[in-house]
N, C-alpha and C positions, 0 to 999 in steps of 0.2 A: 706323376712320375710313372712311368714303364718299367717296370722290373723282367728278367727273366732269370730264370732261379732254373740252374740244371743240377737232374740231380742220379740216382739209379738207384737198382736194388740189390745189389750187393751187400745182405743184409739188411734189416729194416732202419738202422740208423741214421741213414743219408737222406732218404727219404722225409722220414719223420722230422729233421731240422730244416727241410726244403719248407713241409708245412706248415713250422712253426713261425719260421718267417713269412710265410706268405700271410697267416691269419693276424698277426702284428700289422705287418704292411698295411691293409688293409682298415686295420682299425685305426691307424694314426688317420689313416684317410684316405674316406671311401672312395673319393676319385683316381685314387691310385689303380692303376692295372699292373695283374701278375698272371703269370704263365710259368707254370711248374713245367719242365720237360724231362721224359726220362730218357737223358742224355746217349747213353750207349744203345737204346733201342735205338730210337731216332734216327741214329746213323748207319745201324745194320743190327737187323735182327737176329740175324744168324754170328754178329760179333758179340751182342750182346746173350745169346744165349749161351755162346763158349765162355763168356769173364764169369756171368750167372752162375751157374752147372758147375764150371770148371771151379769157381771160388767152393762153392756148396760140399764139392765133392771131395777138393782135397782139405778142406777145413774138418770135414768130417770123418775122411777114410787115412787120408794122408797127412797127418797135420805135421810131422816132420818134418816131411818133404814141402809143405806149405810155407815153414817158419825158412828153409835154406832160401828158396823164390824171393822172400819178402825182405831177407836181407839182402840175398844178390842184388836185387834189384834198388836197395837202399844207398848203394854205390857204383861208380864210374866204371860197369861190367859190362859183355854184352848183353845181359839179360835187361841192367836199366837201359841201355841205346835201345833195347829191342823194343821195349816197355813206350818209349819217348816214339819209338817211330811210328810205330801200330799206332795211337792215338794221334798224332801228327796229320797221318795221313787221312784220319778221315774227318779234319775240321771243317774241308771246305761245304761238309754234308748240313754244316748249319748255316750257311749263306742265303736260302729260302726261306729259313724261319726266320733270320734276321732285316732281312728285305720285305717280308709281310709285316711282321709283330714292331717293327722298328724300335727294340727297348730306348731306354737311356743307359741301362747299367748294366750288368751278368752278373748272376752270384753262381759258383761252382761247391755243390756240398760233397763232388766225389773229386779224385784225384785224378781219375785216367781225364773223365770230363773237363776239367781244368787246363788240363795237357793240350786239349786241342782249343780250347776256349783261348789261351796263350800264344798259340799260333795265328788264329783269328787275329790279332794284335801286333804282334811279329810279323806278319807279310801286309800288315796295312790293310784290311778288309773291314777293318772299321779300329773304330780309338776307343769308343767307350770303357770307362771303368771296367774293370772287372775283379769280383770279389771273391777270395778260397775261402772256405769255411772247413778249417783243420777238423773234422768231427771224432778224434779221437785225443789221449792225452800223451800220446810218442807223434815224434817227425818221421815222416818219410818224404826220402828223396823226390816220389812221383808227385806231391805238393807243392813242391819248389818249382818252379817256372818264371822265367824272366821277364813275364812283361804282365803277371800278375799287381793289378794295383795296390791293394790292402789286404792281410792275410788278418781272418778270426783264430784267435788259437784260444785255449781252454786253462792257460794258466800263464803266470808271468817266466816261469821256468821253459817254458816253449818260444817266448821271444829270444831267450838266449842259445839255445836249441837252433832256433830259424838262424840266429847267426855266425851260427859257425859255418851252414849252407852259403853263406855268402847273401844272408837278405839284409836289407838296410831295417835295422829295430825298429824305426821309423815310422814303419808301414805294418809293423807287428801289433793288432791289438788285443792284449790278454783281456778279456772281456767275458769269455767264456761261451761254450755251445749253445747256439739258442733254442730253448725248448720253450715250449707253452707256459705262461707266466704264472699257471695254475698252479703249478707244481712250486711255487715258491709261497704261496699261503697256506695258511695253517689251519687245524679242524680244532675249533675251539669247542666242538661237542663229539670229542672222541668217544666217549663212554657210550652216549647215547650212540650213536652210530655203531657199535661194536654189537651190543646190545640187539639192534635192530637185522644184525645180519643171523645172530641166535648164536653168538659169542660170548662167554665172561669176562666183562671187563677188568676182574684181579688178576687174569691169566695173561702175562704175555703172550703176541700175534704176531708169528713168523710166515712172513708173504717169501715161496720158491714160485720163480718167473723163470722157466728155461729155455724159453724163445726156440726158434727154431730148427736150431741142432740136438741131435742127442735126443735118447729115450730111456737105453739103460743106466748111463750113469745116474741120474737121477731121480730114476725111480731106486737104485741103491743108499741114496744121500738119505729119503725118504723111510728106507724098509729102518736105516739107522734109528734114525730118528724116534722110529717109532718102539725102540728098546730104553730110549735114555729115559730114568728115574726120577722124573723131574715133569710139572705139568706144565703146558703151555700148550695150544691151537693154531692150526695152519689154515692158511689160504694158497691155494695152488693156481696161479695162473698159466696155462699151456698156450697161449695166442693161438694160432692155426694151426698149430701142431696138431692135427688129426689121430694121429698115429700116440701120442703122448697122451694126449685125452683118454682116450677108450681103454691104455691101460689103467691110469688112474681111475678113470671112470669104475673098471672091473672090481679092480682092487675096493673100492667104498661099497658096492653094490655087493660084496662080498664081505661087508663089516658096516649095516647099514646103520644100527646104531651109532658110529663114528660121524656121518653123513651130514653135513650141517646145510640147510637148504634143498631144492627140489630135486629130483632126480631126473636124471639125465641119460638120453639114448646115443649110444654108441654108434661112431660113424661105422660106414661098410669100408674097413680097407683091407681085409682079408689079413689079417698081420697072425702067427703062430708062433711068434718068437722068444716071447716072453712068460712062458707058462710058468716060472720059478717065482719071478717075480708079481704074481696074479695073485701068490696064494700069502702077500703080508698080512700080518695081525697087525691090526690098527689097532693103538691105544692113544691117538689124539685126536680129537675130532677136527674134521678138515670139510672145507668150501671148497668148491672144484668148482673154476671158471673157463669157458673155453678161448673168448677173446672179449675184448672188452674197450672201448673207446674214453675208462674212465679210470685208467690205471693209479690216478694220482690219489681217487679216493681210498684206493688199498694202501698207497705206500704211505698214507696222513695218519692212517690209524695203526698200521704195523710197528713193530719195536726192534725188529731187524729183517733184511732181504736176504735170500740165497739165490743167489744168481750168475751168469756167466759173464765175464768184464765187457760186454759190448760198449762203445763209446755213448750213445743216447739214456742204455737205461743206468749208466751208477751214473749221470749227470742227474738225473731226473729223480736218481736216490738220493744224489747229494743235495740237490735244490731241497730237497723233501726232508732232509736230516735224518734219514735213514743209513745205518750203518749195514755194512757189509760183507757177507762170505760168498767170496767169490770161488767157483768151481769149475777148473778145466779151460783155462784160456786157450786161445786158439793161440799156437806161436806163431809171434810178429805183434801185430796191432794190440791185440788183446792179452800179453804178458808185457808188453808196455806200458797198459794200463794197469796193471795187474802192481808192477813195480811203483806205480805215480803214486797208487791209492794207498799201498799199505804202506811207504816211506811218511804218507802223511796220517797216520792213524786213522783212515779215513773208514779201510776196510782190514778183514784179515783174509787170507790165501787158505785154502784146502789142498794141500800136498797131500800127491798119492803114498801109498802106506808101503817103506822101503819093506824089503827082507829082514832086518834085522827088527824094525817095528813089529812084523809080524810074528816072526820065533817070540817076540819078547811077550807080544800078547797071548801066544800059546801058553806061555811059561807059567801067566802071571793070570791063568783063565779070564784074559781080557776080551770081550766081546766086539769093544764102542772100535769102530772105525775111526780114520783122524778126523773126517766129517763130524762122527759122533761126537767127538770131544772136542774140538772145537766149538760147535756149539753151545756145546751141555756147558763148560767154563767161561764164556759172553752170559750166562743163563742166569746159570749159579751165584756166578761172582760181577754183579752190574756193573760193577765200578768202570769197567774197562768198557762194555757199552755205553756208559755216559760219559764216557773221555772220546771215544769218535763221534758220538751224534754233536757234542761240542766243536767238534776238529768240523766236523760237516757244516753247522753252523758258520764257524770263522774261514770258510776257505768255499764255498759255494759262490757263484757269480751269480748274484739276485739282477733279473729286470733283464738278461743275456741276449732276450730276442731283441728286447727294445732299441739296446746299445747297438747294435748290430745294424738295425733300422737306422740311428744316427750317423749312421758309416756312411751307409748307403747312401743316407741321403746330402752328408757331404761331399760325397765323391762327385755326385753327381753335378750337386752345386757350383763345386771348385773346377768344374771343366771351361776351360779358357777357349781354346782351340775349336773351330768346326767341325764340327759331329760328321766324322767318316762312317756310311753304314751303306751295304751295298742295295742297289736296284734292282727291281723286279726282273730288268732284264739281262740284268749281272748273274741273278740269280738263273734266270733260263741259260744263258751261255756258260755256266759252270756245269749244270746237270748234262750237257752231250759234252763227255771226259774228251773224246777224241776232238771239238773245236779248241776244250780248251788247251789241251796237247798241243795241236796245233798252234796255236798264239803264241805260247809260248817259247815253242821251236823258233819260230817268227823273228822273237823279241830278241832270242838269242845271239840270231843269226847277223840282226838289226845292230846287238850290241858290239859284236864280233869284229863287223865291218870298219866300226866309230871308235876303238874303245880307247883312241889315243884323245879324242879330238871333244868339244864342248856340241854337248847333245841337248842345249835347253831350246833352241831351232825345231829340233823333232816332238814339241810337245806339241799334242793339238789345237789346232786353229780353236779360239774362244772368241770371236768377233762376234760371236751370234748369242753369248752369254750361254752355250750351253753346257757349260761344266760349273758355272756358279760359284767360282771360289771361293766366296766371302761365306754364303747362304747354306753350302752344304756340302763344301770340302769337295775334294776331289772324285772323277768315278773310280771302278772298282778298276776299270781296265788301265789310268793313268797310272792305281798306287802300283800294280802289276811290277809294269813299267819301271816306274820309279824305281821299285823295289829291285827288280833285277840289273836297274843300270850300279844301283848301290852294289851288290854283290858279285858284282862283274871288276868294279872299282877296284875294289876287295881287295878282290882277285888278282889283277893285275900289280895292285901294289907289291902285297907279298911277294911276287913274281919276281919284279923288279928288286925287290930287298935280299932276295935269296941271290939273285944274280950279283948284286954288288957284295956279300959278305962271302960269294966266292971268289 
C-alpha cells in the first residue's frame, strides 16, 4: 500500500500525527511506502510562509484578532470563501507528486491541505480515498470538504459536531488523534526512573512543556510556583524554544543548588528582555530540557502537566493519564480544546487574575497568582487529581494510530472503481498554466457550441486502447472534459428553470 500523508507546520501538532502515522504504517508492514509531504510548502513557498509567520505571529501578538479570523472563517463569510479559494486554487500544484509517487490513498492532518486535496477529487484528477485527520478536539468549517472520504475526529462528541456541517456520521470515526503508541504504556518502575534523573520519588513531579509560543507568561507561572508552601519538583521542557531556554537556563544558573542534572550553555540570541524575571528565587529543584525526542518518558513519571491546550500534546497527556493545567489558549482551536478538556474533568483552565481578584489579594496580603493556587489545591488536596487522571484513563483513545491504519487500509480496499491518478504527462501539461488556460478556453468554447445536443461522439477515438478504461480509468485530459461538459449542464439547466419560473 502507498500512502501519502500531507501534512504542515502550523505548529508542531499536524506534523507530529503525520509521523505517527507514518511509523505504524510501516510497522504493520514493511512493504508499505509512505511519503510525509509538507503540504503548503510544496505548493508555494512564499504561501506557505505567509499561513507559517502569519499563524505564529497573530497567535502570539494578536490573539484576539486571531480568535475573530477563526470564527469568521468557521461560517459561510467572505473570509471562509476566501479561506476555500486560496487553497482551491493551488491543488493542481499536486498533480506531479501524484503522477510520480502514484499513492492508493491521501491522509490530510491539516485543513487548508485538505481543502485542495478535496478538490483533487472534485474535478476528477484522481478518485483515491482520501482521509482528514481532525487534530484538534473543536470543528472547523476548513475541515469540512465534500469529497473527503473518512474523517478521524478525537471523540464521539465531534461526530455529532461533523453533523450538524452536513457530514454523513457514517464516515465520522471517533477513534481518536493518532499519536505514537508509546504514549499509551505505562512505566512500571517510576520510582526507579525518578530516582535516576536525581528526583525524590515522595515528592510529586510537575512536567511545564510551553512549546513554542510565549516566554513571559511562563516563566511567571514558574516565578509563582516557586513561592507556594508545599514541596514538589519540576521538569521543564522548552522544545526549540531558544529564546525560553536561556531564560530558564539563567534563572537555575542563578540558583544552582536548585539544578537538577548537567549544566547547560546558553544559546546566542541576544534577547534583553527579561531581566525581572532572571532574578527568581528558586525553591524547587528543576530539570531543564531543551528538546527531547522522548517526551513520553517525562509525561509516564510526572503527576500533573502545565501546558498550553495544543491538539497533539494533551492527547499525548491524555493517552499518558496525565492530568492538566492548561495556560493561555490561543482563541479558536485551542479554547476549543480548552472547553472539551475541562467539561470532562480531564484538565483545569488558568484564568487570568480579574481586578477585583487582584484588590482582593491586596486586601487579604495574598501573594499566590490564580496559577499559584490552582496548582497548590490539585497539590494539596489529591483527591481531585485522581479524579482526572481517572477521567483520562476512561476517555483516552488507546491504539488511535493503529485504528487509523485500519481506515486506511479499508478504504483503500473497498475501492470498486478504476484508480483515476494523473500521468506524467498530465503532469507536464499542468505545470505551463498558460496551455492549460488554454485547453480549457477550448473545452469551453467546444461546450458552448454543443450544449444543446449529445456530446458522447466527441470523446476520444479509443480503437487503439489508448485510454484503457477498464486498466486505469480515464486520462486527466478526458476527466477535464467530462468535468466541464457536467458544469456546463449545470449550468444550462438552472438557466432553463429560472426561464420557465419566470
Amino acid at each position: 500500500m502507498k500512502v501519502l500523508i500531507f501534512s504542515a507546520k502550523t505548529g508542531g501538532g499536524h506534523m507530529r500525527a503525520a509521523q505517527a502515522l507514518e511509523a505504524v504504517i510501516k510497522e504493520r508492514d514493511p512493504e508499505n511506502e509512505v511519503m510525509i509531504v509538507d503540504g503548503l510548502e510544496y505548493v508555494n513557498h512564499y504561501f506557505n510562509k505567509a499561513v507559517v509567520k502569519g499563524y505564529k505571529f497573530s497567535a502570539m501578538k494578536l490573539p484576539k484578532m486571531y480568535g475573530l479570523l477563526y470564527r469568521a472563517s468557521n461560517n459561510d463569510t467572505g473570509t471562509y470563501k476566501l479561506v476555500q479559494r486560496t487553497n482551491a486554487h493551488f491543488a493542481k500544484k499536486f498533480i506531479p507528486l501524484l503522477a510520480e509517487f502514484k499513492p492508493d490513498v491521501m491522509v490530510s492532518t491539516h485543513p487548508f491541505v485538505s481543502i485542495m486535496c478535496s478538490k483533487l477529487r472534485e474535478t476528477v484528477i484522481t478518485n483515491i480515498p482520501l482521509i482528514s485527520v481532525i487534530t484538534d478536539f473543536g470543528t472547523h468549517a476548513s475541515y469540512i470538504n465534500p469529497c473527503v472520504s473518512e474523517y478521524i475526529v478525537s471523540s464521539e462528541q465531534m461526530v455529532d459536531e461533523l453533523e450538524k456541517f452536513g457530514v454523513d456520521r457514517n464516515i465520522v470515526h471517533p477513534v481518536g488523534i493518532p499519536i505514537p503508541p508509546v504514549f499509551f504504556e505505562r512505566d512500571d518502575h517510576k520510582e526507579e526512573h525518578i530516582k535516576e534523573l536525581g528526583f525524590d520519588p515522595a515528592l510529586p513531579t510537575l512536567l511545564i512543556m510551553a512549546g513554542s509560543f510565549g516566554v513571559t507568561d511562563i516563566l511567571k507561572i514558574y516565578e509563582n510556583l516557586n513561592d507556594l508552601d508545599i514541596d514538589f519538583q519540576v521538569i521543564v521542557i522548552t522544545g526549540r524554544n531558544q529564546k525560553l531556554f536561556n531564560a530558564f537556563n539563567t534563572i537555575i544558573n542563578n540558583n544552582p543548588e536548585m539544578r537538577v542534572g548537567d549544566i547547560q550553555v546558553n544559546f546566542e540570541t541576544h534577547d534583553d528582555t527579561l531581566r525581572r524575571e532572571l532574578k527568581i528565587k528558586l525553591t524547587k529543584k528543576t530539570k531543564l530540557i531543551y528538546f527531547t525526542d522522548e517526551v513520553q518518558n517525562y509525561m509516564h513519571i510526572c503527576d500533573l502537566i502545565i501546558t498550553k491546550p495544543g491538539g497533539l500534546t494533551v492527547t499525548e497527556s491524555l493517552a499518558s493519564c496525565l492530568p492538566m493545567v492548561l495556560f493561555k489558549g490561543i482563541p479558536g482551536q485551542e479554547t476549543d480544546n480548552t472547553e472539551y478538556l475541562t467539561n470532562n474533568n480531564l484538565a483545569v483552565s488558568i484564568q487570568k487574575t480579574s481586578t477585583e481578584d487582584k484588590l482582593h489579594n491586596i486586601l487579604h496580603e495574598k501573594k499566590r497568582s490564580n496559577a499559584a493556587d490552582t496548582i497548590y489545591h490539585l497539590l494539596k488536596y489529591p483527591e481531585r487529581l485522581r479524579s482526572m487522571k481517572e477521567s483520562c484513563e476512561r476517555l483516552n483513545n488507546k491504539d488511535s494510530a493503529y485504528k487509523v491504519y485500519d481506515i486506511i487500509e479499508k478504504s483503500v480496499a473497498d475501492m470498486k472503481e478504476p484508480v483515476i491518478l494523473p500521468t506524467n504527462e498530465d503532469a507536464v501539461l499542468l505545470s505551463d498554466a498558460a496551455e492549460a488556460e488554454r485547453l480549457i478556453h477550448e473545452f469551453e468554447e467546444v461546450i458552448a457550441k454543443y450544449s444543446g445536443d449529445d456530446f458522447e461522439f466527441m470523446l476520444p477515438d479509443d480503437s487503439e486502447g489508448e485510454y484503457d478504461y477498464e486498466n486505469r480509468g480515464y486520462s486527466f485530459i478526458d476527466m477535464m472534459y467530462q468535468n466541464f461538459k457536467k458544469k456546463r449542464a449545470e449550468h444550462y439547466l438552472k438557466k432553463e428553470q429560472k426561464a420557465e419560473n419566470e
